[in-house]
N, C-alpha and C positions, 0 to 999 in steps of 0.2 A: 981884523975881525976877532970875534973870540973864540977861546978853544971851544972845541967837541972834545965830548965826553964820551972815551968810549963801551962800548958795552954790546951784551949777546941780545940776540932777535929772540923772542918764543912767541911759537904760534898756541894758541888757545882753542878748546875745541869743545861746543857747550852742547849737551843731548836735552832735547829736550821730548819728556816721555809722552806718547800721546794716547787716549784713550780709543779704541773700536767705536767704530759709527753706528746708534742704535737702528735695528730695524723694528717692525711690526709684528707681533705676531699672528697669525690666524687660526682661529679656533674651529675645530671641527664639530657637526651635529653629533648627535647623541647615535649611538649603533646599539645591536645586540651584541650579546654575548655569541662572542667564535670568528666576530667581525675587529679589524684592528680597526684607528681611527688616525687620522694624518694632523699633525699639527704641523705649520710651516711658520718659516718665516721671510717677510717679503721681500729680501733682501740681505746680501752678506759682501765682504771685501775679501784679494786676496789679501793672504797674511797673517789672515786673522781665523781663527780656530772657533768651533762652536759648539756649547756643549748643553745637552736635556737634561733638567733639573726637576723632581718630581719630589714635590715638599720640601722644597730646597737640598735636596739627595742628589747628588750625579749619577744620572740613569749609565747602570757600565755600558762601555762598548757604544754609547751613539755622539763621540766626539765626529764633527764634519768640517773639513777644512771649508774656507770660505771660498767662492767660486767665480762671485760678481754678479752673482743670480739668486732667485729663489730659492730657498734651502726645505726638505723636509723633515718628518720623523715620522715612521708608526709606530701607535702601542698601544699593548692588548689590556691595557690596567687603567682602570679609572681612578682619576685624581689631578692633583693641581700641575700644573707643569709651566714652566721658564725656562729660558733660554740666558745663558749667559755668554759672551763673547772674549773670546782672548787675546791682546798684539802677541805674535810668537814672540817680536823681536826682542820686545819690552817687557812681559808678562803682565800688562797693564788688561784687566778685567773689569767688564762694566754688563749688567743686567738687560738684554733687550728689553723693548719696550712692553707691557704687557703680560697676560698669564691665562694660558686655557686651562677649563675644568674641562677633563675629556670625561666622559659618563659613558659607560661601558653597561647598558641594561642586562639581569641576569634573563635566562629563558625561563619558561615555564617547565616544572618538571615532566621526566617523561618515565615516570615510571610506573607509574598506573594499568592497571590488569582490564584493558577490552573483553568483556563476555556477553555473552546473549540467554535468552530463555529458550533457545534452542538453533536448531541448523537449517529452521527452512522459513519462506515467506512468511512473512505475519509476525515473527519472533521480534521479540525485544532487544536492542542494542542496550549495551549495559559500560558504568565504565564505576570500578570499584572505588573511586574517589579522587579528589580534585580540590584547588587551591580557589583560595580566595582574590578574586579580581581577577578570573580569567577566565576567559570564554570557551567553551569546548564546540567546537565543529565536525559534525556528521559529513564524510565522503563517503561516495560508493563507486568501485571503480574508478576511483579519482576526482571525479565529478562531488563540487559541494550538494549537499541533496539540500541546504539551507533550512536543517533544522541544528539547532546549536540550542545547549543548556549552558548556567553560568554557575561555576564552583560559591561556595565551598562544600564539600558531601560528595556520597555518591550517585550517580547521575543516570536519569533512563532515560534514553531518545524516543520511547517510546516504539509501538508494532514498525516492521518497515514493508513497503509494500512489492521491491525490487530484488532479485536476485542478484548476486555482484559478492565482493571485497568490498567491506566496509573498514573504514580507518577515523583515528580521531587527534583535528590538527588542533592544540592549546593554543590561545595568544592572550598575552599579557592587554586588558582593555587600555589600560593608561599610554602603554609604551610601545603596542605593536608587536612586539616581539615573539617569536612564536615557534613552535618544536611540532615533530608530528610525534604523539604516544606510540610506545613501540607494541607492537602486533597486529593482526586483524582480526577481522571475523568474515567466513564466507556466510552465506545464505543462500541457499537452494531453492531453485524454485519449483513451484507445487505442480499439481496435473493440472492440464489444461481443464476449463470449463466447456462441458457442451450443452443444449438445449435440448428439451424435449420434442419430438414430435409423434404424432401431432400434435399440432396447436391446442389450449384452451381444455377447459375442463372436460370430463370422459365418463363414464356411466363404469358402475359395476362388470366387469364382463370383460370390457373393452381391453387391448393391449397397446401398449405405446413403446418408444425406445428413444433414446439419445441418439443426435445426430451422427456421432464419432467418440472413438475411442483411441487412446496412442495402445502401443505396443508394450506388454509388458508389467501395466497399469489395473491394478485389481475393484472392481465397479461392484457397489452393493446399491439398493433398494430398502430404504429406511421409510418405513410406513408409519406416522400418527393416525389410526384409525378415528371415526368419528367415538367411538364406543373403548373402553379399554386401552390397554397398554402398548406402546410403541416397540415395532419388533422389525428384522432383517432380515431380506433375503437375496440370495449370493453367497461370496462375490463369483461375477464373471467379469475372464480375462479379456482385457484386450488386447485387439491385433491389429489395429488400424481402422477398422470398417466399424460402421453402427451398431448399437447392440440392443437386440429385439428382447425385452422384458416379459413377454408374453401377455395372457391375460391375465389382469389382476382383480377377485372379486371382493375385496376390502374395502368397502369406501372411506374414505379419509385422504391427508396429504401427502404424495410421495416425492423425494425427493432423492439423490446419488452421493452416496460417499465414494472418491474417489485415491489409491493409496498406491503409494509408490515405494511396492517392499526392499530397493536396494538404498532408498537416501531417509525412508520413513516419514518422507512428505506425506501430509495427506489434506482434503478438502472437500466440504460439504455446499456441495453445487447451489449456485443463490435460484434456479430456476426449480417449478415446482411445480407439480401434477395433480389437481381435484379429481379425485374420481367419487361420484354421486351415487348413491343409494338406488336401483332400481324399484318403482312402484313393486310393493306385495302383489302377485296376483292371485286373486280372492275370485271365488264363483261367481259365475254370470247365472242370473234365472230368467224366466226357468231351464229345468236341467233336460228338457226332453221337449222333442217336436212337438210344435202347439200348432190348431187347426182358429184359423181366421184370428180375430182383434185378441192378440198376446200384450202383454203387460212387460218389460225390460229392465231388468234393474241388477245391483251385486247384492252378494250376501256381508258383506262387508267395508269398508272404504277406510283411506287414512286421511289424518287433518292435515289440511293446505296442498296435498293434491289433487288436481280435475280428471274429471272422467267423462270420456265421448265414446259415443254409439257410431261404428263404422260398420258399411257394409261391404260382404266377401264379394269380391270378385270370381263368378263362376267358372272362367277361365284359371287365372291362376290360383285360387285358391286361397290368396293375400287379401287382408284387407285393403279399399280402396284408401289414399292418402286423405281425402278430405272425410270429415266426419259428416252424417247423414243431417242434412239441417231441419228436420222431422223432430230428432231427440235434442231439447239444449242440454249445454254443457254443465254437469253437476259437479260442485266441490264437494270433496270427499270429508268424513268425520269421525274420527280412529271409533269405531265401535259399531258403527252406525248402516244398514243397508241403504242402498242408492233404489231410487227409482227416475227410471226416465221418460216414460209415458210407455203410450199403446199403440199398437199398430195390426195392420191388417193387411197389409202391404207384404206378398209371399215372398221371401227371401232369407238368405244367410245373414245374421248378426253380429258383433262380437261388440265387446269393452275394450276399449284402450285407456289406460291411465298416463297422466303426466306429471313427473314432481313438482313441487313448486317455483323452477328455474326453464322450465319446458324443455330439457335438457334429455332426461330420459325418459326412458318410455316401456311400461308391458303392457301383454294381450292377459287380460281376466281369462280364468280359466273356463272354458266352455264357450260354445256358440249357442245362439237361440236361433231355429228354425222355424219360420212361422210358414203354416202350410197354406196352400189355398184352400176356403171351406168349397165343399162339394156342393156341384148346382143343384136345386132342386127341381126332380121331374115329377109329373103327377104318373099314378095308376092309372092304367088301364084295362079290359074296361071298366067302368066307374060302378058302383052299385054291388 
């Protein structure tokens, strides 16, 4: 055969470099500012190292080895972010697949001054200014009250009608995002409202009072007279129990201011008191006992009041309630005497007048006594 040739063996040894396996990215929704946001990726290898790239920048500190699993990242900065993958072995580097914009929404600000037109019920919630595109929300006690104004300027929520903490939550319209402004406002609430009793309108003379009164709470009597100028009388304290105003001869509207000298609440009660003018009483004629058919009438009368002829009651001394239907009923005429007819009929008379609401009532001054005439007897004897 022929020779062999001889010679040394080598073994050969070829690396061949591979690239990391891309995965996915997943992009997170949009957050507010204070919220961080998660970008992941759907997939990673061991071996392979993995690193957050924000504008093509290496975010420091969020290298993650790969695991066979899901991989994440949070961060609190908006902007573009990749992910790039490394072999350790090899140093062979390739870009995952994809790129989130995380949006990171700023809040509204919160440094705007809550104030009011004052510390009690009714007052005005106030907020010394505000941004553009963003909503301001009235709370009271926590509770949205759902009155809300929209910036830019500053802003009045207008009167409020609840005692509470009131606060005011910002939110960006576009993006949701939202802060609560820092401070409150309290608001106090006023004295209670009570009614009058009694009921319905009251004549000159008459006294009325309010149902109740709290403890501590100072009550006045604000009279618009029908004539002249509006004036007060009071206060009186309350203590719990109703309070008797006595008789008031004004006529005109009365109504209660009520005020609470430790918070300087106060309020002007919406219920309200008519008190009516009593009939003038003007002279009845004639002025002195008359003998058989008398004639009945005033020396005077006012316009749009009536006047009735009633008779006394021998017993007690009162006129009887119904009017005598002997005299009709004459409407009065500021200047003018009344007559009511004649009578012959022996008894006590008097005038009653009525305003024109039949509301009140007075007795004319004087009665008329009509006598009986004397019977006639003849002489005796004749001649």
């Amino acid at each position: 055969g022929g020779a062999e040739c001889p010679g040394n063996s080598f073994i050969y040894t070829y690396m061949i470099n591979t690239e990391p396996q891309k995965y996915e990215l997943i992009c997170p929704a949009p957050v507010c500012q204070g919220s961080s946001v998660s970008i992941k990726l759907n997939g990673s290898d061991i071996g392979i190292e993995y690193l957050l790239m924000k504008e093509n920048m290496p975010v420091l500190g969020s290298t993650v080895q790969g695991t066979g699993d899901t991989l994440s990242w949070d961060v609190l900065l908006s902007g573009v972010y990749t992910v790039k993958g490394t072999n350790i072995s090899n140093q062979q580097s390739v870009l995952m697949n994809g790129q989130c914009q995380a949006v990171i929404n700023p809040n509204p600000g919160a440094g705007y001054l809550i104030g009011s037109t004052g510390n009690c019920v009714g007052d005005h919630i106030t907020l010394n200014g505000s941004q553009a595109g963003v909503r301001y929300e009235l709370y009271n006690n926590g509770i949205n009250t759902l009155i809300f104004r929209d910036g830019p300027g500053p802003l009045d929520f207008g009167p409020q009608a609840s005692p509470g903490e009131y606060t005011i939550k910002a939110t960006y319209i576009t993006s949701g995002c939202t802060v609560w402004i820092d401070g409150s406002i309290n608001l106090l609430p006023l004295p209670d409202e009570f009614q009058f009793t009694p009921a319905g309108s009251l004549c000159s003379g008459d006294e009325f009072s309010i149902k109740g009164a709290q403890p501590g709470i100072l009550y006045s009597l604000i009279c618009t007279p029908t004539v002249g100028a509006s004036f007060t009388l009071g206060p009186w304290m309350g203590d719990g129990n109703p309070i008797n105003f006595g008789p008031q001869l004004e006529p005109g509207i009365y109504k209660v201011f009520a005020y609470n000298p430790l918070t300087g609440c106060d309020i002007l009660m919406a219920d309200e008191k008519l008190i009516w003018p009593n009939p003038i009483p003007y002279n009845v004629t004639p002025a002195t006992p008359q003998c058989g058919n008398t004639t009945i009438g005033t020396d005077n009368s006012e316009t749009g009041f009536t006047y009735r002829v009633h008779r006394i009651d021998p017993i007690s001394g009162n006129p009887y309630n119904l009017p005598d239907p002997a005299f009709p009923v004459q409407t009065g005429n500021t200047g003018q005497p009344l007559i009511f007819g004649s009578t012959s009929v022996p008894w006590t008379y008097c005038v009653i007048a009525f305003d024109p609401n039949n509301i009140c009532t007075s007795e004319m001054n004087g009665r008329v006594t009509v006598l009986p005439t004397p019977t006639q007897y003849n002489i005796q004897p004749t001649g």
